[in-house]
C-alpha positions in Angstrom: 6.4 1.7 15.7 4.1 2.5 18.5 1.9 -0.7 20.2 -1.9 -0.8 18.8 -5.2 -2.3 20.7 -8.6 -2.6 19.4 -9.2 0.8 20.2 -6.8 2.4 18.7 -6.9 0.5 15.6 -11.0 1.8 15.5 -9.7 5.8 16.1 -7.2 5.1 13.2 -10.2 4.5 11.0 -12.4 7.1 12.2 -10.1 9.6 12.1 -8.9 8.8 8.5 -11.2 6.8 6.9 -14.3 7.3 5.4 -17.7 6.8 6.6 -19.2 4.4 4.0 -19.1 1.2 6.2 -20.9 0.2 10.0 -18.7 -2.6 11.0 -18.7 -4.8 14.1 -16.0 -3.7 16.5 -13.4 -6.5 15.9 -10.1 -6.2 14.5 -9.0 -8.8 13.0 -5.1 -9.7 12.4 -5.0 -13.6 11.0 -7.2 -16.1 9.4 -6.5 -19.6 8.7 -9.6 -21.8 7.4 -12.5 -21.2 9.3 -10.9 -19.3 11.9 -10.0 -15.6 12.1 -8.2 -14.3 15.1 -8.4 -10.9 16.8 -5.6 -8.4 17.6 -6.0 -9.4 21.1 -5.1 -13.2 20.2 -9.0 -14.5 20.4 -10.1 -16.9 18.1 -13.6 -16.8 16.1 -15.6 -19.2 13.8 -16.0 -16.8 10.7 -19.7 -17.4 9.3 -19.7 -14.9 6.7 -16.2 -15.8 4.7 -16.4 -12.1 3.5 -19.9 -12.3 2.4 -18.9 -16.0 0.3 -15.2 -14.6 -1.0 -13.7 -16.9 1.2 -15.7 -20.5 0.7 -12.1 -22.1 0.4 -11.2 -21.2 3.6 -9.1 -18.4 4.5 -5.3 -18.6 3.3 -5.8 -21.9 2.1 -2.6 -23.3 1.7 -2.3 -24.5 -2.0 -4.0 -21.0 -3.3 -1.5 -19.2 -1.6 1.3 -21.3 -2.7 0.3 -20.6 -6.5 -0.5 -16.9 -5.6 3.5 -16.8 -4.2 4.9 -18.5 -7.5 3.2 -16.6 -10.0 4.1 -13.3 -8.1 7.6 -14.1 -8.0 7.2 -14.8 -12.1 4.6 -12.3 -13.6 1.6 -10.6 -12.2 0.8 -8.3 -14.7 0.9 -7.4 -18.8 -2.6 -6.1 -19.2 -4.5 -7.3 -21.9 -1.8 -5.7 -24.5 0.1 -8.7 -24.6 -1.3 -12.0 -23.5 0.3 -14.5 -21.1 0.3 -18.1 -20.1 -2.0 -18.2 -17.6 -5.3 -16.8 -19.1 -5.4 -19.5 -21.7 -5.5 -22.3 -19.4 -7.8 -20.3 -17.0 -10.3 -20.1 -19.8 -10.1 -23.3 -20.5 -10.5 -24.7 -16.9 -12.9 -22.4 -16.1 -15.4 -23.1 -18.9 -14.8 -26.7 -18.9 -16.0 -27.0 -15.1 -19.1 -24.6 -15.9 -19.9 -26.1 -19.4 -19.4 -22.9 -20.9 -18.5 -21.6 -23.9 -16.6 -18.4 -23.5 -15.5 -16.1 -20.7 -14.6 -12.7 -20.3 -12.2 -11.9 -16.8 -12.7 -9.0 -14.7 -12.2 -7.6 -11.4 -14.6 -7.0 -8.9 -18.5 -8.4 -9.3 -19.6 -5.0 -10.1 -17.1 -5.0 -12.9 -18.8 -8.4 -14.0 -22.3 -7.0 -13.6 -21.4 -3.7 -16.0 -19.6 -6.0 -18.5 -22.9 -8.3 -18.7 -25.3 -5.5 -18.8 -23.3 -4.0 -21.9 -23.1 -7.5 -24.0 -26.6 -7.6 -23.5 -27.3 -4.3 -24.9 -25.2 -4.4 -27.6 -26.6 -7.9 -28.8 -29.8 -6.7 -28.3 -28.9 -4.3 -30.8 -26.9 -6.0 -33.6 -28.6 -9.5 -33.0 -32.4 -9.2 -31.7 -32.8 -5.7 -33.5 -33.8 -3.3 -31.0 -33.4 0.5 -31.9 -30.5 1.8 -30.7 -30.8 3.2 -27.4 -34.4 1.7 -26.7 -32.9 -1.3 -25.4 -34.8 -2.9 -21.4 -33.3 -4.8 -18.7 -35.6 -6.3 -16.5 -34.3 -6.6 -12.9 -36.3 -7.7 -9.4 -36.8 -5.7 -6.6 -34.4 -5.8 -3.4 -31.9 -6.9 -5.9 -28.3 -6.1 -4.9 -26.0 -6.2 -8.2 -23.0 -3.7 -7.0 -22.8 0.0 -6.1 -21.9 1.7 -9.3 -23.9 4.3 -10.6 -26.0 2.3 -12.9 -26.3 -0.3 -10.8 -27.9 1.4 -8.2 -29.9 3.6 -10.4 -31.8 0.1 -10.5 -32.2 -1.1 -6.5 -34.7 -0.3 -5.1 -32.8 0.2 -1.7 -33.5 3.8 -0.5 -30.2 4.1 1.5 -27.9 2.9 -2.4 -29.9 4.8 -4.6 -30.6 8.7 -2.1 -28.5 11.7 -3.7 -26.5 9.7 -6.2 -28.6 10.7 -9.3 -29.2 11.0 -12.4 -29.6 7.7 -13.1 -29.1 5.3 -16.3 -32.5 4.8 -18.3 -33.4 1.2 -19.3 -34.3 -0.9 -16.6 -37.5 -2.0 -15.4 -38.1 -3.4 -11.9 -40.4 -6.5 -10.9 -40.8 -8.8 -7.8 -38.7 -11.5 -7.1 -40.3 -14.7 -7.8 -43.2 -14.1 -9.4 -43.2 -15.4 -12.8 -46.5 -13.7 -13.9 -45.1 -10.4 -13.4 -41.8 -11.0 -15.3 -44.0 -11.8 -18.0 -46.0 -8.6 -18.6 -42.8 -6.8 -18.3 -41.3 -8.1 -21.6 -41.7 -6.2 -24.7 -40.1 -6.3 -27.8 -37.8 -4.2 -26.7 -36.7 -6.0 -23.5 -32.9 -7.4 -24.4 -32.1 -9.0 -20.7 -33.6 -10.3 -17.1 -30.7 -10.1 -14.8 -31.5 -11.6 -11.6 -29.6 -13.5 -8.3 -30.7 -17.7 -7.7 -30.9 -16.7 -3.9 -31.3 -13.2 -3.0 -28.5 -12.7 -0.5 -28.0 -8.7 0.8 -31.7 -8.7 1.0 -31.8 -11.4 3.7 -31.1 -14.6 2.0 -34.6 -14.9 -0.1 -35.6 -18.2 -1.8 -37.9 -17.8 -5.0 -40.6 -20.6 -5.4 -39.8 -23.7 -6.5 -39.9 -24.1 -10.3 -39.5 -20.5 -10.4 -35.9 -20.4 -12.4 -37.3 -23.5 -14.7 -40.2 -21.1 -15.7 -38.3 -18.1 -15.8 -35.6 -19.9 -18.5 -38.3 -21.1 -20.7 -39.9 -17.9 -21.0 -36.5 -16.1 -21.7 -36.4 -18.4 -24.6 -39.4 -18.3 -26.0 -39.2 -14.4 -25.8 -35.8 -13.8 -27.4 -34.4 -12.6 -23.7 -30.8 -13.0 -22.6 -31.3 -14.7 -19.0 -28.2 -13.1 -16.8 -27.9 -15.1 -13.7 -25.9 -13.2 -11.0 -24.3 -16.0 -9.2 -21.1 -13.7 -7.7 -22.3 -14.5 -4.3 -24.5 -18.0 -4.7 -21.9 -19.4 -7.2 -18.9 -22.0 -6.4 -20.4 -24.3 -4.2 -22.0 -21.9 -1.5 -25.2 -23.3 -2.3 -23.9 -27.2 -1.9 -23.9 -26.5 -6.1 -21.3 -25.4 -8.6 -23.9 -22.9 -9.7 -26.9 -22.2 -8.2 -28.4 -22.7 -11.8 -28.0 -26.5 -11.2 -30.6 -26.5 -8.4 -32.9 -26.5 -11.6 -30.9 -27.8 -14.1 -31.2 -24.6 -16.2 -27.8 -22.7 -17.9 -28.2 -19.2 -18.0 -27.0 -17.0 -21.3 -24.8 -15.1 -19.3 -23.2 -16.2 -15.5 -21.4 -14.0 -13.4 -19.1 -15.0 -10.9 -16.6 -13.6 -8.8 -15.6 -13.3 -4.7 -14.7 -17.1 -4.1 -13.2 -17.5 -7.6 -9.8 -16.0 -6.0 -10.1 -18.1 -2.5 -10.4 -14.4 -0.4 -6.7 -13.7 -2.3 -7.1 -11.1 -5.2 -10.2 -9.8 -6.9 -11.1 -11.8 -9.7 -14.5 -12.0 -11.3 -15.8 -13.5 -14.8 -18.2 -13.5 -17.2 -19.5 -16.9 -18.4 -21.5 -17.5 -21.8 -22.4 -19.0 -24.9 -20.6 -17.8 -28.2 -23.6 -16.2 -30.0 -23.8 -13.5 -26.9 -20.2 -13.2 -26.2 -19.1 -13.0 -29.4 -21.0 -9.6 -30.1 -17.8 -8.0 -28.6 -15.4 -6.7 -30.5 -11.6 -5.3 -29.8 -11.6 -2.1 -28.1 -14.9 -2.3 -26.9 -14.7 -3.1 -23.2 -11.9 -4.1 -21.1 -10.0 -3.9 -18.0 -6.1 -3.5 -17.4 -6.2 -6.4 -14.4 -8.5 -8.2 -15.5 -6.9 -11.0 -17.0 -3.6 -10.8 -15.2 -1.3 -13.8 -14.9 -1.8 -13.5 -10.9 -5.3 -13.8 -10.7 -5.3 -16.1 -13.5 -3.2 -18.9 -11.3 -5.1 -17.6 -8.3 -8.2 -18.8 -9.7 -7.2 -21.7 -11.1 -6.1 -23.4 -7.7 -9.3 -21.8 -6.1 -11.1 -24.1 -9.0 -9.2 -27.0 -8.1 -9.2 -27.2 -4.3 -13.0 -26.1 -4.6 -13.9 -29.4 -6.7 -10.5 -32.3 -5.0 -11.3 -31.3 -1.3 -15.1 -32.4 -1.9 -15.8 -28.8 -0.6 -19.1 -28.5 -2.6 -20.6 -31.7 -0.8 -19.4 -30.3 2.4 -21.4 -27.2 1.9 -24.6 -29.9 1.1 -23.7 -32.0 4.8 -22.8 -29.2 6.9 -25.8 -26.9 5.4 -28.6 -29.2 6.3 -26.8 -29.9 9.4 -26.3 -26.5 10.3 -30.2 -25.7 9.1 -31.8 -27.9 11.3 -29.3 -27.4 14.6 -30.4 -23.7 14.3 -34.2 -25.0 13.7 -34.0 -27.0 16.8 -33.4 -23.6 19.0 -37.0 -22.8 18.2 -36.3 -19.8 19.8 -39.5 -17.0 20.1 -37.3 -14.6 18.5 -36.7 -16.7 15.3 -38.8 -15.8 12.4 -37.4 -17.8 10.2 -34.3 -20.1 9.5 -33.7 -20.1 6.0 -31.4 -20.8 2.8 -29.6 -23.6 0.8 -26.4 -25.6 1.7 -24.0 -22.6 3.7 -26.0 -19.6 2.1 -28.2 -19.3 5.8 -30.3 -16.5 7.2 -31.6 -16.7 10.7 -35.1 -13.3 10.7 -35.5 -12.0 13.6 -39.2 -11.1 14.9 -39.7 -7.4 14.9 -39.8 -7.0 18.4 -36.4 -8.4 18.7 -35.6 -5.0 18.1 -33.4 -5.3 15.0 -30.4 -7.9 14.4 -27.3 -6.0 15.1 -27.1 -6.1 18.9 -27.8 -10.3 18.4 -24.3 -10.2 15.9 -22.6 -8.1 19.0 -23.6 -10.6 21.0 -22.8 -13.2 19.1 -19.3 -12.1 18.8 -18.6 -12.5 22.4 -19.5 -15.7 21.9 -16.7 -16.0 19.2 -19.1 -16.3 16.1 -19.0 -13.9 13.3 -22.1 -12.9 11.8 -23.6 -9.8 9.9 -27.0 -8.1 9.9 -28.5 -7.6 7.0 -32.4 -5.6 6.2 -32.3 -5.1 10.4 -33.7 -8.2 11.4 -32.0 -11.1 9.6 -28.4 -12.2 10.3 -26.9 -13.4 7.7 -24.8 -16.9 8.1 -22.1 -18.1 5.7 -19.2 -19.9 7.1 -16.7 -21.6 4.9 -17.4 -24.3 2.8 -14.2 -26.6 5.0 -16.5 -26.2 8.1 -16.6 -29.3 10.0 -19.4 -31.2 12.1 -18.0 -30.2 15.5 -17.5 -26.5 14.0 -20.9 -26.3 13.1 -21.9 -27.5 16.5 -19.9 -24.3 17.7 -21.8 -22.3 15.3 -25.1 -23.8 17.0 -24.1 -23.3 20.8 -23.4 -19.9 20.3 -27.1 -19.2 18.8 -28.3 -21.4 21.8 -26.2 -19.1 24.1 -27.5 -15.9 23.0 -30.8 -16.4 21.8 -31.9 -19.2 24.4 -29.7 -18.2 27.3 -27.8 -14.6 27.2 -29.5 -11.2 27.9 -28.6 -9.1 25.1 -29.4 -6.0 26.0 -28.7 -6.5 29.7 
């Protein structure tokens, strides 16, 4: 086999591979914890973990170990048959979440449809819409997944151009405003779907008391409340669930990324009998989801989230990280922003957009990602240490105190 670089790794892609993605020009080969390692041998502090898949840090040691046992056992049966791994996932996974059912998947997007159909169909045969007059209220600058439906509802220009028709049924209000959710409802309004921490849109915090309002008015309404917690969810937020911030439970709770550790797509839908049980055999389902792999997968994620006091880390190294980035006070800083590791560093407008600050920040062996032009989004793993962290900060300081970017 002929020798690759960088470069020729890149071509390989462009020649062969479609267009759909602007990534920084790195190739990466390894990853162990925090740390991801070029083709060339150089060594970065990952602060995105795969945009939260990888809170755990990556290949941690006991996920794989229970990824490599089940494989050699069973991986898959589909849900034809069952196995003896789903059973104790279920039961592991709604005891840590105080929930009363769940419903596997793949992918978050998966999780998102799955939700979006429960809710319709107990608006139907419990709350007593019409048929096919059911509403699902979602916010604006949401990001839910790229399927058809769900982008029929963002109000991103760049998800939503040349990819209609679009599914009827949703209506669109801004995030955080509690007034405006509430002239939206009308009796025929089944759902509120909506993210604790608004993450592809640049890491945006609603008001306080905002989720606390929002819950009460779901259930004084008749309103399913669908928290989307696939990228706030399993301690990224120094919570279990961002829900907790609030101490509200949501009807329906979707997870998914860090539930696998970065090893296998997994995702889930968590809920309370009355909704969940609204589904009946045949009616939705997925061949993987389910599968004895992901099923022990995700059970060791769970467990080496919650016995390696990762989710307190996340609370320690967040505020840490916050103010290190605060102390900068660099005159291109907008903002610094976000809850335990879910950061976001905006970027003045005359910084001249966010993307050329990650480049830079990549020579400096940090791994960041633009998001909305002007923010950079920053999520390391939850295992990040105190002098890590420090890294994290020098490397800011060196670009955005020091460095000329654009020299």
């Amino acid at each position: 086999m002929a020798a690759h670089n960088a470069a020729s790794f890149i071509a390989l892609e462009t020649k062969f591979g479609a267009a759909n993605y602007r990534p920084l020009d790195v190739v990466l080969t390894r990853g162990e914890g925090v740390h991801v390692w070029d083709v060339d041998g150089r060594r970065y502090i990952d602060c995105l973990s795969a945009y939260s898949a990888v809170n755990q840090g990556h290949c941690h040691p006991k996920i794989l170990a229970a990824m490599t046992a089940q494989a050699q056992r069973l991986t898959l049966t589909s849900r034809a048959f069952r196995n003896d791994q789903l059973g104790a996932f279920y039961e592991e996974l709604c005891a840590l979440t105080h929930s009363q059912k769940a419903l596997p998947m793949n992918s978050g997007a998966e999780a998102v449809e799955t939700a979006l159909k429960v809710a319709r169909k107990w608006g139907y045969t419990v709350k007593g819409v019409l048929q096919d007059q059911a509403e699902i209220i979602v916010c604006r600058n949401n990001f839910h997944g790229r399927t058809l439906t769900i982008v029929g509802f963002s109000t991103d220009p760049t998800a939503r151009r040349d990819f209609g028709p679009f599914t009827p049924g949703f209506r669109i209000v801004p995030f955080g405003d509690i007034e405006a959710l509430e002239a939206a409802i009308t009796p025929r309004t089944v759902a509120f779907l909506v993210e604790p921490i608004q993450g592809e849109a640049g890491v945006i915090l609603p008001p306080p008391g905002y989720f606390r309002a929002v819950r009460e008015l779901c259930s004084a309404r008749n309103v399913i409340l669908i928290l989307d917690e696939i990228q706030t969810g399993l301690g990224r937020t120094g919570k279990l669930l961002a829900e907790e911030h609030e101490n509200i439970e949501a009807d329906l709770t979707l997870i998914g990324k860090a539930l696998s550790g970065g090893f296998y797509p997994v995702s889930a839908v968590l809920s309370n009998a009355e909704v969940m049980d609204v589904l009946h055999p045949g009616e939705h389902g997925s061949t993987f989801g389910g599968n004895p792999l992901a099923c022990a997968v995700a059970r060791a994620a769970l467990r080496v989230l919650k016995e390696e006091d990762m989710i307190e880390n996340a609370v320690r190294m967040g505020s840490y990280l916050k103010t290190g980035l605060e102390s900068l006070r660099s005159p291109l800083f907008r903002d610094v922003r976000g809850r335990g590791l879910m950061l976001a560093v905006e970027l003045q407008p005359e910084a001249g957009g966010a993307r050329a600050y990650c480049e830079a920040l990549l020579r400096q062996g940090v791994l960041c990602k633009e998001t909305h032009d002007n923010t950079i989004r920053i999520a390391p793993p939850l295992i990040i240490t105190r002098s890590q962290v420090e890294e994290v900060v020098d490397a800011f300081a060196a670009v955005f105190c020091g460095e000329q970017v654009r020299a």
